[in-house]
C-alpha positions as semicolon CSV with decimal commas, in nm:
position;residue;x (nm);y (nm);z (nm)
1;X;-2,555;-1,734;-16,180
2;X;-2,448;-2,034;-15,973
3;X;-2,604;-1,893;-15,681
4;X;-2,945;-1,814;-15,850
5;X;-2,932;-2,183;-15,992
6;X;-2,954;-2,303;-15,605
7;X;-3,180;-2,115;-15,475
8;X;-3,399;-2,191;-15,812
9;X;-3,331;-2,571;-15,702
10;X;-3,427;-2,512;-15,324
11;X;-3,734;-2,305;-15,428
12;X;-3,849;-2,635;-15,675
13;X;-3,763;-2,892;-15,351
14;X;-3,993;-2,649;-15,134
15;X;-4,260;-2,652;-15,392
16;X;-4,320;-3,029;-15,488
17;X;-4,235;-3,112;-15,143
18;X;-4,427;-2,894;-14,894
19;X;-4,615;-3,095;-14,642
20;X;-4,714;-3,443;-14,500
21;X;-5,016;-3,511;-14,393
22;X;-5,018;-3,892;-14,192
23;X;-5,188;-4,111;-13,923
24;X;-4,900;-4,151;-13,683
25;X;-4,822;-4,564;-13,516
26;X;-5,053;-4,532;-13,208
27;X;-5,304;-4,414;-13,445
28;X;-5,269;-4,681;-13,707
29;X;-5,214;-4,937;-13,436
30;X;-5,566;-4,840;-13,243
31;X;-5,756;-4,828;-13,633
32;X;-5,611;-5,103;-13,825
33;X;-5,398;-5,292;-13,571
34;X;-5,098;-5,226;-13,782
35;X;-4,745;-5,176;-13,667
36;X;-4,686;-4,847;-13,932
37;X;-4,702;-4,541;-13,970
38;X;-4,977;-4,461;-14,266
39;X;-4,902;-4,108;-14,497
40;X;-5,125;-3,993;-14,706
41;X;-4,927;-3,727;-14,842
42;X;-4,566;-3,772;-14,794
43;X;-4,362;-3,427;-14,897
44;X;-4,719;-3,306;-15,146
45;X;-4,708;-3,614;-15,315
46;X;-5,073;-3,799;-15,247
47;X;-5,111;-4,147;-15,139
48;X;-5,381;-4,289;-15,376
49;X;-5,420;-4,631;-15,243
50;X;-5,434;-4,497;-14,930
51;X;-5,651;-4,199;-15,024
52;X;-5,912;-4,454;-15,182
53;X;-5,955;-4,693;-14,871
54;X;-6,260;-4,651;-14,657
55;X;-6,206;-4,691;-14,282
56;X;-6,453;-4,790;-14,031
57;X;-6,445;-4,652;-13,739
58;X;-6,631;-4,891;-13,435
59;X;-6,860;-4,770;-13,231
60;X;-6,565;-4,784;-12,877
61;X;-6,402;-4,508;-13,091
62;X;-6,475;-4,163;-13,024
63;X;-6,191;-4,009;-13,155
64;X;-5,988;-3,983;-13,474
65;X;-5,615;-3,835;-13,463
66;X;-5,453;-3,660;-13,743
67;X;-5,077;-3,538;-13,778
68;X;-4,933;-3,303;-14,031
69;X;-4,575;-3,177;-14,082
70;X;-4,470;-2,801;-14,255
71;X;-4,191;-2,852;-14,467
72;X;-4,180;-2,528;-14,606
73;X;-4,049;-2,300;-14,315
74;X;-4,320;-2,062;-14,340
75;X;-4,712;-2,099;-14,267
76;X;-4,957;-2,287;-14,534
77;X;-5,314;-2,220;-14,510
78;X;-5,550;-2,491;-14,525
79;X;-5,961;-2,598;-14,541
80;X;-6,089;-2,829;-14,417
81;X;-6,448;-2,991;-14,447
82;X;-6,628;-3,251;-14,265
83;X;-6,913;-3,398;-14,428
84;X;-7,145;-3,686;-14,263
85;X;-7,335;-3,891;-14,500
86;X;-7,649;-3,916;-14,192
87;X;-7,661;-3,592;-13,942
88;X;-7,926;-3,768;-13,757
89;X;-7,706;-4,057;-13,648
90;X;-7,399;-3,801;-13,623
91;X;-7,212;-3,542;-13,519
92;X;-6,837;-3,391;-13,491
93;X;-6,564;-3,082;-13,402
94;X;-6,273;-3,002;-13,422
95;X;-5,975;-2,905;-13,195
96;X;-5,865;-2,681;-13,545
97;X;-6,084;-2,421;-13,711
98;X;-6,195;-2,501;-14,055
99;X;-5,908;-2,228;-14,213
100;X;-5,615;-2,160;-14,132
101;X;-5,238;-2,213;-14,110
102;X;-5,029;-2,480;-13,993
103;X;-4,780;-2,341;-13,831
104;X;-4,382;-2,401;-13,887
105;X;-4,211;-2,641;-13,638
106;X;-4,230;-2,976;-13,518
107;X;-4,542;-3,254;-13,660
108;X;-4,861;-3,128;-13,497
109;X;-5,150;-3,345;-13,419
110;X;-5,551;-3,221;-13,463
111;X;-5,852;-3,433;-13,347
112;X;-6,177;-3,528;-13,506
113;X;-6,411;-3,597;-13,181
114;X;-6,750;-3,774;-13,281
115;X;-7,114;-3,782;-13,058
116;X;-7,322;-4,071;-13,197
117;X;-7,675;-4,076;-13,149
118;X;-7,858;-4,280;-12,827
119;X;-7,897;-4,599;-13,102
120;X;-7,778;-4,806;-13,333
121;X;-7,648;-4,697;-13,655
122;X;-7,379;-4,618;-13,908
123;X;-7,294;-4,348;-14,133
124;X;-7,018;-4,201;-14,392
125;X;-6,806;-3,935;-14,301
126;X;-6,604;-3,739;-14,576
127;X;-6,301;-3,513;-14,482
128;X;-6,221;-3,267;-14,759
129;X;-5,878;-3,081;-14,678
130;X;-5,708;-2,817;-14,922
131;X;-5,340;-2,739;-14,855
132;X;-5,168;-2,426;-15,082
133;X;-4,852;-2,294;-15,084
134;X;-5,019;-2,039;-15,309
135;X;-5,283;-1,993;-15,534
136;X;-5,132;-2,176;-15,850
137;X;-5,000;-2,435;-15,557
138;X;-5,252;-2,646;-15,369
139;X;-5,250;-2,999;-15,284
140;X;-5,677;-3,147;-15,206
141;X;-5,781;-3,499;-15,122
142;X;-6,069;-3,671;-14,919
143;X;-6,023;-3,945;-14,689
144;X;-6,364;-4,142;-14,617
145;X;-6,455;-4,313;-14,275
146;X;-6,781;-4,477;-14,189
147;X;-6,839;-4,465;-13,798
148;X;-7,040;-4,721;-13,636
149;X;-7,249;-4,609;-13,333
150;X;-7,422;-4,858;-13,122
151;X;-7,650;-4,754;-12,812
152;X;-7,450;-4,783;-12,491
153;X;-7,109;-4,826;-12,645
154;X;-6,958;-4,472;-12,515
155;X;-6,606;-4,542;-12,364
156;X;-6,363;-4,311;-12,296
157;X;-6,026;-4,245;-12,545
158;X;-5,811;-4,379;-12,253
159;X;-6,011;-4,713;-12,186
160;X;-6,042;-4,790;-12,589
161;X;-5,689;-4,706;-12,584
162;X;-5,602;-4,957;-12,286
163;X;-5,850;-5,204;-12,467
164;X;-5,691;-5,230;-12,798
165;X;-5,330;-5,108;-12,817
166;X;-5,103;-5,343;-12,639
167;X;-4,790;-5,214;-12,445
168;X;-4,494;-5,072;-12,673
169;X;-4,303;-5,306;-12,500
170;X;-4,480;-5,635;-12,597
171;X;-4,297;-5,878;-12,725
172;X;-4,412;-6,155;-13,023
173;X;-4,297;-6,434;-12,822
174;X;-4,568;-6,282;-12,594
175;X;-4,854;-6,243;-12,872
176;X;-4,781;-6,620;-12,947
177;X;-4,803;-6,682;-12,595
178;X;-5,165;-6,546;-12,508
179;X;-5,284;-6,660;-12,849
180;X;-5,186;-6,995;-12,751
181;X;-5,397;-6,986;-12,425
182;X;-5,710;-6,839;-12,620
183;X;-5,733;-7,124;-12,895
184;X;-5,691;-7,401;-12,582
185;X;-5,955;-7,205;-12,410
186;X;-6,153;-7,192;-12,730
187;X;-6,135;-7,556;-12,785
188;X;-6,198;-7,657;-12,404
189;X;-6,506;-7,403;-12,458
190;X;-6,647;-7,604;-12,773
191;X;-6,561;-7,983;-12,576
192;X;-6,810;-7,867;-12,324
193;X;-7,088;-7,693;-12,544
194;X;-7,086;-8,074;-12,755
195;X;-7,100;-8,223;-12,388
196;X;-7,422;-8,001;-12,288
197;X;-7,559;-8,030;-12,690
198;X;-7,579;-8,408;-12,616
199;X;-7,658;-8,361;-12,230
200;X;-8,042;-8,152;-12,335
201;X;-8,084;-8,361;-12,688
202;X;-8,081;-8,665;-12,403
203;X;-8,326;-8,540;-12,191
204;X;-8,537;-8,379;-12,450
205;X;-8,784;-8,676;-12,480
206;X;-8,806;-8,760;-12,147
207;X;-8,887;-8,359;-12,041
208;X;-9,197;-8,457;-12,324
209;X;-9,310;-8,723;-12,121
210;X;-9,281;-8,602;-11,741
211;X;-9,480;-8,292;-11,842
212;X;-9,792;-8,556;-11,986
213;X;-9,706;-8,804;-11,703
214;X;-9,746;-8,498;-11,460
215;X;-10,060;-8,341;-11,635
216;X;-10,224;-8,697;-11,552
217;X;-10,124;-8,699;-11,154
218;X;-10,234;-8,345;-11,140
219;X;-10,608;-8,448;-11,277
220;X;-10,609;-8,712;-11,007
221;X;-10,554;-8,467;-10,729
222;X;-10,882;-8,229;-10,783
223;X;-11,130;-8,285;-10,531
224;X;-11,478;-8,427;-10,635
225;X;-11,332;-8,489;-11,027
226;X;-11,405;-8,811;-10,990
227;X;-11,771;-8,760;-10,869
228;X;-11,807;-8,523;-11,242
229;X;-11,695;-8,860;-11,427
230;X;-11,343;-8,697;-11,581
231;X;-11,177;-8,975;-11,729
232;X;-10,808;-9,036;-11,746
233;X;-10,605;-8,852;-12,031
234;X;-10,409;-9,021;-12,269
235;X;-10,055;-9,034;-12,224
236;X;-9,779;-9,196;-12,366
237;X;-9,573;-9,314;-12,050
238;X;-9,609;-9,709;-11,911
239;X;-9,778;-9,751;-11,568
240;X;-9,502;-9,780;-11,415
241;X;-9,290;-9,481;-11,475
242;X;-9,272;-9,318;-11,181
243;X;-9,396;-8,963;-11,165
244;X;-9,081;-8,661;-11,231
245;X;-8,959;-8,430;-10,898
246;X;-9,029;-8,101;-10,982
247;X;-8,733;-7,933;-11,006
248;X;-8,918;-7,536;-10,963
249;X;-8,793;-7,280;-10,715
250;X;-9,100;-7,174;-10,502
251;X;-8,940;-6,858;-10,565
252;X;-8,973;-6,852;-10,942
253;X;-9,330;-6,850;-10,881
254;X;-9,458;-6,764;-10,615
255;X;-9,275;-6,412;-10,549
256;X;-9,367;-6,285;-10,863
257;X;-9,492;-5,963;-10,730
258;X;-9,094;-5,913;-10,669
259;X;-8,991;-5,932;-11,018
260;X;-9,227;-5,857;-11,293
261;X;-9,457;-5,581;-11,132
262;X;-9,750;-5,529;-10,893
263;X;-9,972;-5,490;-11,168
264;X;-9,878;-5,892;-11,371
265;X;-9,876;-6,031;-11,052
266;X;-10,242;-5,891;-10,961
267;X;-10,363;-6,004;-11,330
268;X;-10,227;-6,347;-11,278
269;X;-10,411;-6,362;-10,960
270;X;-10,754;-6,273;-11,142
271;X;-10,742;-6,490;-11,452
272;X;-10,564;-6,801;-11,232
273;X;-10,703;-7,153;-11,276
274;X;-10,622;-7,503;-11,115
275;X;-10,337;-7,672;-11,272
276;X;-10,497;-8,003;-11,144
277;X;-10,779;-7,909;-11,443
278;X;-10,556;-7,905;-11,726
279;X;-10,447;-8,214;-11,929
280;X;-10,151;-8,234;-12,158
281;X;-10,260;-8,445;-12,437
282;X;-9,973;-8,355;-12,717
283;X;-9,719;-8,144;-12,819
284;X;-9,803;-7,865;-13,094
285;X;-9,506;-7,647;-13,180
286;X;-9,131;-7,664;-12,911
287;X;-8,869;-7,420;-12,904
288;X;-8,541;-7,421;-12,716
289;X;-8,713;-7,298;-12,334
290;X;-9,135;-7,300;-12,428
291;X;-9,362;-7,517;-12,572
292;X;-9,697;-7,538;-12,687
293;X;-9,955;-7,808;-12,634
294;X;-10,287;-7,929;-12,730
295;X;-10,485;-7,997;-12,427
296;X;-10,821;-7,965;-12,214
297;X;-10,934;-7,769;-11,953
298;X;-11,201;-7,873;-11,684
299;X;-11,400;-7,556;-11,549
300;X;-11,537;-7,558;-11,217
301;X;-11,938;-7,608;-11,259
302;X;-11,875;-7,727;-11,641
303;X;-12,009;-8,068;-11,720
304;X;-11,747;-8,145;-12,000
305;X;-11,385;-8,019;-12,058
306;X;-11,313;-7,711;-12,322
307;X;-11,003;-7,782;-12,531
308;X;-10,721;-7,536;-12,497
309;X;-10,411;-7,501;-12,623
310;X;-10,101;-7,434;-12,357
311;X;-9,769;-7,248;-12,383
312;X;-9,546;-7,306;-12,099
313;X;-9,205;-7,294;-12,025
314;X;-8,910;-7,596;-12,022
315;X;-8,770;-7,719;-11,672
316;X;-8,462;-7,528;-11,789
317;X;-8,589;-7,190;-11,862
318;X;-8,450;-6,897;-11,639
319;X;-8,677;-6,725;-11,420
320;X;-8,649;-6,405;-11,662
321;X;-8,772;-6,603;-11,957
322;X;-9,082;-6,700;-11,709
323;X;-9,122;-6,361;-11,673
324;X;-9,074;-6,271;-12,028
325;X;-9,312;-6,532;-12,097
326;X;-9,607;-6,412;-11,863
327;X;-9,604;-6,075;-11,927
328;X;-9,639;-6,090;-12,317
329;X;-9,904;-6,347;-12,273
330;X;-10,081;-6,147;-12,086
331;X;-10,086;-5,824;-12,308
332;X;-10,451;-5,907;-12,411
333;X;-10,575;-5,885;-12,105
334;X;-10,903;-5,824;-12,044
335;X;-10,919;-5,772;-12,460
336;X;-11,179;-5,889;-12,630
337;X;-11,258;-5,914;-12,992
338;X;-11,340;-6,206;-13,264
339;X;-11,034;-6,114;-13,437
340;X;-10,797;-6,141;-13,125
341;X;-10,708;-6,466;-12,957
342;X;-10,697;-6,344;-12,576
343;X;-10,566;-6,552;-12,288
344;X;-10,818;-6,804;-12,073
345;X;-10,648;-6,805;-11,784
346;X;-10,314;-6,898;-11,618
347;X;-10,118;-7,119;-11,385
348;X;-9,825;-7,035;-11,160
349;X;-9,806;-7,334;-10,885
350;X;-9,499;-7,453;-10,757
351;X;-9,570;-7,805;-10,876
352;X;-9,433;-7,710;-11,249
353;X;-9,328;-7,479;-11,494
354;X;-9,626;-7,212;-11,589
355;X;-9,912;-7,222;-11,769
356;X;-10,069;-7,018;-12,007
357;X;-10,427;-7,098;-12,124
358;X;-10,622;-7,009;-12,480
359;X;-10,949;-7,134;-12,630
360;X;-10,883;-7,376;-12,919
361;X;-11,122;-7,444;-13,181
362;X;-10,898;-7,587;-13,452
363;X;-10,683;-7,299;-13,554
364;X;-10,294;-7,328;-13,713
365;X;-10,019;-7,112;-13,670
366;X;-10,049;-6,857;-13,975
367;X;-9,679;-6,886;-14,063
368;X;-9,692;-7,266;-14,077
369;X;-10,030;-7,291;-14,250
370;X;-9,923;-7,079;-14,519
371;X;-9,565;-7,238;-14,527
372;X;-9,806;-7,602;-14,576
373;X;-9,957;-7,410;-14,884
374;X;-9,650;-7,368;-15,042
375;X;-9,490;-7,700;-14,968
376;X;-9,638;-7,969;-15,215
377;X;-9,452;-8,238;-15,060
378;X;-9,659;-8,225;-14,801
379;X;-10,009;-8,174;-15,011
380;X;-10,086;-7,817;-14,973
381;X;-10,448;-7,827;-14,758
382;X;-10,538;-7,542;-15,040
383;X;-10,474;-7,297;-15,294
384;X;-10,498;-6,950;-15,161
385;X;-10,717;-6,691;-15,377
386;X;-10,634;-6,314;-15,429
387;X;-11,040;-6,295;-15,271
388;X;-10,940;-6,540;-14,971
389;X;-10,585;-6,282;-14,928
390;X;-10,747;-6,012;-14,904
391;X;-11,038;-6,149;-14,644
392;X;-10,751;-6,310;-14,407
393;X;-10,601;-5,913;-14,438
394;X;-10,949;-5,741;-14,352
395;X;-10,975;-5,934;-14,030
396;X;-10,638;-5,915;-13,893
397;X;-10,642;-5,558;-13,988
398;X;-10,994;-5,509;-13,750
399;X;-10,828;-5,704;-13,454
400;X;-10,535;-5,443;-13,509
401;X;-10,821;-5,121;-13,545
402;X;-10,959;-5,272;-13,186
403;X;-10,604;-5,248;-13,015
404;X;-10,567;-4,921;-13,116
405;X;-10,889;-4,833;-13,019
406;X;-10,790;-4,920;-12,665
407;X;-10,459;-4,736;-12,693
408;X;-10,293;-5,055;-12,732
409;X;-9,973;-5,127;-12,969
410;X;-9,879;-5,415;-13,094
411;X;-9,496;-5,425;-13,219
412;X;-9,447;-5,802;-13,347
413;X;-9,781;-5,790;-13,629
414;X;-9,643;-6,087;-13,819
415;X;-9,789;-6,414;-13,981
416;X;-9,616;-6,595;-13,652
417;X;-9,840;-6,381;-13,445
418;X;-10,162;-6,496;-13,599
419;X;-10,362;-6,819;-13,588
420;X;-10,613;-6,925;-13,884
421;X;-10,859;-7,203;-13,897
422;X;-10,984;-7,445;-14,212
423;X;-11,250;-7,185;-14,275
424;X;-10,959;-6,916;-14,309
425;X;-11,124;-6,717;-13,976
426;X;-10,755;-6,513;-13,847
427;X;-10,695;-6,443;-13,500
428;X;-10,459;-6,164;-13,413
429;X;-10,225;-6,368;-13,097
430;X;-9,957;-6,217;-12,885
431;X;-9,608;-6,288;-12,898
432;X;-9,549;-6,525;-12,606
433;X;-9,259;-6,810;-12,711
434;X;-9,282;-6,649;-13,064
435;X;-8,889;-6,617;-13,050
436;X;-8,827;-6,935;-12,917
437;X;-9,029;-7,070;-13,160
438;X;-8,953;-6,844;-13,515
439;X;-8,582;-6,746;-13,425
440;X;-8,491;-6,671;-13,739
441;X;-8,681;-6,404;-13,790
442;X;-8,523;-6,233;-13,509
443;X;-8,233;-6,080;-13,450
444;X;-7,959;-5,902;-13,188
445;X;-7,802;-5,580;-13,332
446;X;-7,549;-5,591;-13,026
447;X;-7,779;-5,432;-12,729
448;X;-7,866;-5,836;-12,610
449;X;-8,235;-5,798;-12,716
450;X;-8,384;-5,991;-13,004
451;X;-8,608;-5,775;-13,190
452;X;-8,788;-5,894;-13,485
453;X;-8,576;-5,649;-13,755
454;X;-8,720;-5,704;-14,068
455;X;-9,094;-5,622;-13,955
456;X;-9,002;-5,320;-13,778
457;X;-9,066;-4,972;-13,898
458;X;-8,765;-4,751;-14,008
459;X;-8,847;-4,512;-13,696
460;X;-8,816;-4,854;-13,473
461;X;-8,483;-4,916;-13,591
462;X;-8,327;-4,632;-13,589
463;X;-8,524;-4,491;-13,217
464;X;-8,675;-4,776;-13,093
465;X;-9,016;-4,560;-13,144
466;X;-9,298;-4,785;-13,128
467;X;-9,643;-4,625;-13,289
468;X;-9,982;-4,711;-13,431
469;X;-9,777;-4,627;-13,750
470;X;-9,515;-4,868;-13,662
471;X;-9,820;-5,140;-13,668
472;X;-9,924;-5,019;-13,982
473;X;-9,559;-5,062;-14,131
474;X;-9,524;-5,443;-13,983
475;X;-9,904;-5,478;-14,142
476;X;-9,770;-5,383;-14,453
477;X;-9,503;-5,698;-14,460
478;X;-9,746;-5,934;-14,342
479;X;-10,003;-5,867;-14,622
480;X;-9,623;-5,911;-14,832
481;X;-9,598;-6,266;-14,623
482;X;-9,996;-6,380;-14,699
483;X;-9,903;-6,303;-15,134
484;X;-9,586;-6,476;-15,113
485;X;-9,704;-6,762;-14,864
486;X;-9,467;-6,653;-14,569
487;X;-9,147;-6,584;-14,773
488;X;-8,835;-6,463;-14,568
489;X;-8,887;-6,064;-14,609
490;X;-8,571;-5,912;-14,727
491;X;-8,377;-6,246;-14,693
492;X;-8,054;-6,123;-14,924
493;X;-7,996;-5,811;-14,650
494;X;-7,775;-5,829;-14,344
495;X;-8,018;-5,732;-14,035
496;X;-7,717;-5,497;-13,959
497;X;-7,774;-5,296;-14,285
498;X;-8,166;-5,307;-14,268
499;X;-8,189;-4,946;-14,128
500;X;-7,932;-4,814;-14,398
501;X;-8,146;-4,993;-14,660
502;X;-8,459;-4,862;-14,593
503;X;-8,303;-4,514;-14,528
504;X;-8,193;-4,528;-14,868
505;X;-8,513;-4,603;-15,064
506;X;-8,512;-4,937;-15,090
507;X;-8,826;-5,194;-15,027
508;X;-8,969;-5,511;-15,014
509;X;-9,053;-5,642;-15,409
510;X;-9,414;-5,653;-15,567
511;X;-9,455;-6,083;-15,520
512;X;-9,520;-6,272;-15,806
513;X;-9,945;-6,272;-15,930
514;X;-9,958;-5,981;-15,630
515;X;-10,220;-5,717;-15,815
516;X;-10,136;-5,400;-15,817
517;X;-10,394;-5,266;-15,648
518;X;-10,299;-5,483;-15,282
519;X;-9,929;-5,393;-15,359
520;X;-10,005;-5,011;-15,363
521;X;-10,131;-5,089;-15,019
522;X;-9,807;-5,264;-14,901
523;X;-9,663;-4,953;-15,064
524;X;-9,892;-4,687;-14,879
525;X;-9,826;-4,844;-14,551
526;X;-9,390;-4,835;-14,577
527;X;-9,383;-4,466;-14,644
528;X;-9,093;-4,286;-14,473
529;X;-9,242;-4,111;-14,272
530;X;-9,508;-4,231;-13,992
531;X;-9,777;-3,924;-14,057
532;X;-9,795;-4,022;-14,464
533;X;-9,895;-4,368;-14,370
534;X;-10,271;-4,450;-14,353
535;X;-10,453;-4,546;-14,039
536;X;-10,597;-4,873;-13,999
537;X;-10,916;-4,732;-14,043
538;X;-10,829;-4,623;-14,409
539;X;-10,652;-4,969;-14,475
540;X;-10,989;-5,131;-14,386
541;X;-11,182;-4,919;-14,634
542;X;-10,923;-4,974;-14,891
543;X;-10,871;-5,373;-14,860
544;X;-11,260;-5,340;-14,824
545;X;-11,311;-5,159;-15,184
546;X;-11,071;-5,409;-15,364
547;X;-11,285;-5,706;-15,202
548;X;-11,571;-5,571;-15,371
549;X;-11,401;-5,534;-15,692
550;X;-11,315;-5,916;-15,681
551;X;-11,605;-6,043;-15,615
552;X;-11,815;-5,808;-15,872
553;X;-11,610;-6,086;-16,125
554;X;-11,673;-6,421;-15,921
C-alpha cells in the first residue's frame, strides 16, 4: 500500500511538473539587457506576467532563441504556431517542425529565424505552443513579439551578438568605467555644438549682407550695363564695407558634370545666365543651408530688368546639398504650363554660391499665405470661401494633369510646394530648399533621407513606390491643408507609426465647415489601394461639378 502511495506521489510530481519552457541568460541579455534567466513555464506552471509582456524585437535581430527542458523522462508532444500580424513586411522558420516531441535529456534550444522585407516596417508576431502529457494534460500559452525591420539593417547573429552582449567576464567597475568616458564625451560633444550654435548665429547677418554687397559688385562688372542706364541696387551695407572673399571651391561648380550627371550638367549649360545680371534686393524666406530672395534680372537685349525671385545656397552648404539643390530645381525643365512655376534660368560661377532663377509677379508661398489667413494677429489678408477652395484645388490639380501628361511625377504635392498670388492664381513649384525651409514636415525613419511622411502614399511608405496615384494621395492632403488653412496633417501620430496607421484604417478627419461633397474627394483620393483611386482627370471633373454647384447659389 506504501509502495502504491509513492509511486501515486511521483506520478502527481510528474504531472503538475512536466516541463519548462525559458529564454536562457545570453538570450535575455541580447533582448532585454538583463542579467537573468526569464521562464515562462517553470515545472507546467505558466508565467503570467511574463506571458503578458510584449517584446520588441529591433530590426539588428534576426534571430530569436528558445530553450525547453523534459521533466518527465519520456517524450511530450507539442504544437507550435507562428502567426505574423503583417506577411507583407514578414516572414519566419523554424529549426523544429510545427509537431512533435521534445525529446528526454538535457535543455534543448530551437530557433525562430526572421527575413524582413527590403523597407521599413514593423509587425506583431504571435507564438502559440501546446505542450500535453496527455489528452486530459496540456499546458498552452502565447508569447507576443513585434519585430522591427528597417531597410539595410541585416547583420549577422554573430556581429549583433558582438554588438550588444558584453564579455561574461566584464566587470561593473568596468561598466562604470566606460560609462564614465561616454557622459565626458557627451558633455565635451554639447560644449562644442553651443560653441558652433553661437559661431553661425554670429555670422548669420553678415552672410545677409555679403550676398547683397556682392550682388551690387557683380552688376558693376557687366560690360556695356552702364551704356543701358542700369542703376545701382539698393543694399543695406555702408560704402565702405569692403566686398566678402568668396570662399567657393572651383570644384563645387565647375566639375559638375562629375557629380550630378551628364544630363544636369548639360541643362545647366542651356538655361545659364550672367550672375553679373542679377541683383539681390531682399531676403524672402532662409533655412539652415538655402535661401530665397526677391530680386531682378537684366536680360541681354531687354531695356528694363524682370523681377525674379532666387533660391541659392549658404557659404556653408556641402557640395551634395548644391547638388541636391540643382537637380530638384531643375525638374521643370523645359515644362511649361500657367499652373506650374518653371525655372528662368541658372547660375553656377565660381564667384558665389548658385543661383536659381523664377519669374515673380507677386506670388506667396501657399503654406505661409494660408498660415497668414488663419493668424489674426497678423490681420488675415482674407477670408477664404468654400468657391475660392475649390478654384485654388482645380488649378493645382491641372498643373498636376500636365506633369502626368509628360510622364512626369511629382512626389512632394504639398501647400509648401505651391505659390499663390492676391488674385488666388496657384502655381504648382518644385521642391528645391523646401526641407530646409518646412523641416517639420519632414522626417528620417532611420535610412538618412528626409522624406516628407505624412503626404506620402501608404505604397510610398511601405516600398518607396512613387506613382501618378501616389500624387493623387499627397493631392488629397493638400485639398485637407487649403479647408483647414495648412493645419499639421496627422500631428498627434509618431512619423514612425504613420505606415501602421494607415495600414490599419485610419485617416485624416473631415475639417471643420469642410462640405461633404470636397471631403468625399479627400476620401476618394486615400483609398488603399493605388488602382481604386481616381485619376487627375476625374478629380478635375469632380472639383469642376461641385464649382458649379456653388456658384448656381452665389
Amino acid at each position: 500500500m506504501l509502495f502504491k502511495l509513492v509511486l501515486f506521489l511521483i506520478f502527481l510530481q510528474q504531472c503538475t511538473g512536466y516541463f519548462n519552457f525559458f529564454l536562457d541568460q545570453l538570450e535575455v541579455r541580447k533582448l532585454m539587457g538583463l542579467e537573468a534567466e526569464l521562464f515562462y513555464v517553470r515545472e507546467g506552471e505558466i508565467n503570467e506576467y511574463a506571458i503578458g509582456f510584449v517584446v520588441p524585437v529591433p530590426a539588428h535581430i534576426p534571430k530569436l532563441h528558445f530553450t525547453w527542458q523534459n521533466l518527465v523522462g519520456k517524450p511530450l508532444t507539442y504544437e507550435v504556431e507562428v502567426l505574423i500580424g503583417d506577411p507583407s513586411v514578414l516572414s519566419d522558420s523554424l529549426n523544429i517542425t510545427n509537431s512533435g516531441e521534445i525529446p528526454v535529456g538535457q535543455q534543448q534550444m530551437w530557433t525562430m529565424t526572421f527575413h524582413c522585407a527590403p523597407y521599413d516596417a514593423e509587425t506583431d508576431v504571435t507564438i502559440r505552443l501546446n505542450v500535453s502529457l496527455s489528452k486530459k494534460n496540456s499546458t498552452s500559452f502565447e508569447l507576443k513579439r513585434k519585430k522591427i525591420c528597417l531597410r539595410n539593417k541585416t547583420i549577422s547573429e554573430n556581429q549583433s551578438q558582438e554588438v550588444l552582449v558584453s564579455a561574461p567576464g566584464t566587470t561593473a567597475g568596468g561598466q562604470i568605467f566606460y560609462a564614465a568616458i561616454g557622459c565626458a564625451c557627451a558633455f565635451v560633444a554639447a560644449i562644442c555644438v553651443l560653441v558652433v550654435a553661437y559661431y553661425i548665429r554670429d555670422k548669420k547677418s553678415r552672410r545677409h549682407r555679403d550676398s547683397l554687397h556682392e550682388s551690387r559688385g557683380l552688376n558693376s562688372a557687366c560690360s556695356g550695363d552702364r551704356g543701358r542706364g542700369i542703376g545701382p541696387a539698393r543694399t543695406f551695407l555702408s560704402p565702405e564695407t569692403p566686398p566678402p572673399h568668396s570662399t567657393a571651391s572651383i570644384s563645387t561648380y565647375r566639375r559638375l558634370d562629375e557629380r550630378p550627371t551628364r544630363e544636369l550638367y548639360e541643362r545647366i549649360q542651356e538655361i545659364t545666365v550672367q550672375r553679373c545680371r542679377v541683383r539681390l534686393l531682399s531676403v524672402e524666406m532662409e533655412g539652415t543651408f538655402g535661401r530665397i530672395y526677391k530680386g531682378s534680372y537684366h536680360e541681354e537685349g531687354a531695356t528694363t530688368p524682370r523681377d525674379v525671385l532666387v533660391k541659392t545656397a549658404a557659404e556653408h552648404a556641402s557640395p551634395s546639398q548644391v547638388t541636391v539643390l540643382l537637380r530638384e530645381g531643375l525638374t521643370f525643365y523645359r515644362i511649361n504650363h500657367s499652373a506650374l512655376l518653371t525655372i528662368l534660368g541658372v547660375s553656377i560661377e565660381e564667384s558665389g554660391a548658385p543661383f536659381l532663377l523664377y519669374p515673380y509677379t507677386g506670388y506667396k508661398n501657399m503654406k505661409r499665405f494660408l498660415l497668414r489667413c488663419k493668424l489674426s494677429s497678423e490681420g488675415p489678408p482674407r477670408a477664404l470661401t468654400t468657391q475660392e477652395v475649390v478654384e485654388m484645388a482645380l488649378q493645382a490639380s491641372k498643373g498636376v494633369q500636365y506633369l502626368h501628361k509628360k510622364k512626369f511625377i511629382h512626389k512632394d504635392i504639398a501647400a509648401r510646394n505651391c505659390v499663390v498670388d492676391d488674385d488666388l492664381r496657384v502655381q504648382i513649384t518644385d521642391n528645391a530648399l523646401a526641407r530646409d525651409l518646412f523641416p517639420q514636415d519632414y522626417h528620417c525613419l532611420g535610412d538618412n533621407e528626409n522624406r516628407p511622411i505624412k503626404w506620402l502614399a501608404i505604397e510610398s511608405l511601405l516600398s518607396d513606390s512613387f506613382t501618378t496615384a501616389s500624387d493623387v494621395w499627397a493631392f488629397g492632403v493638400l485639398l485637407w491643408e487649403l479647408t483647414t488653412l495648412a493645419q499639421q496633417p496627422y500631428v498627434e501620430v509618431d512619423p514612425f507609426e504613420m505606415a501602421s496607421y494607415l495600414r490599419d484604417g485610419y485617416r485624416l478627419a473631415q475639417p471643420i465647415n469642410c462640405p461633404d461633397e470636397l471631403f468625399a474627394v479627400m476620401a476618394y483620393c486615400w483609398a488603399m489601394s493605388s488602382d481604386e483611386r481616381p485619376t487627375f482627370n476625374q478629380l478635375i471633373v469632380c472639383l469642376q461639378d461641385f464649382h458649379m454647384q456653388l456658384t448656381r447659389y452665389v
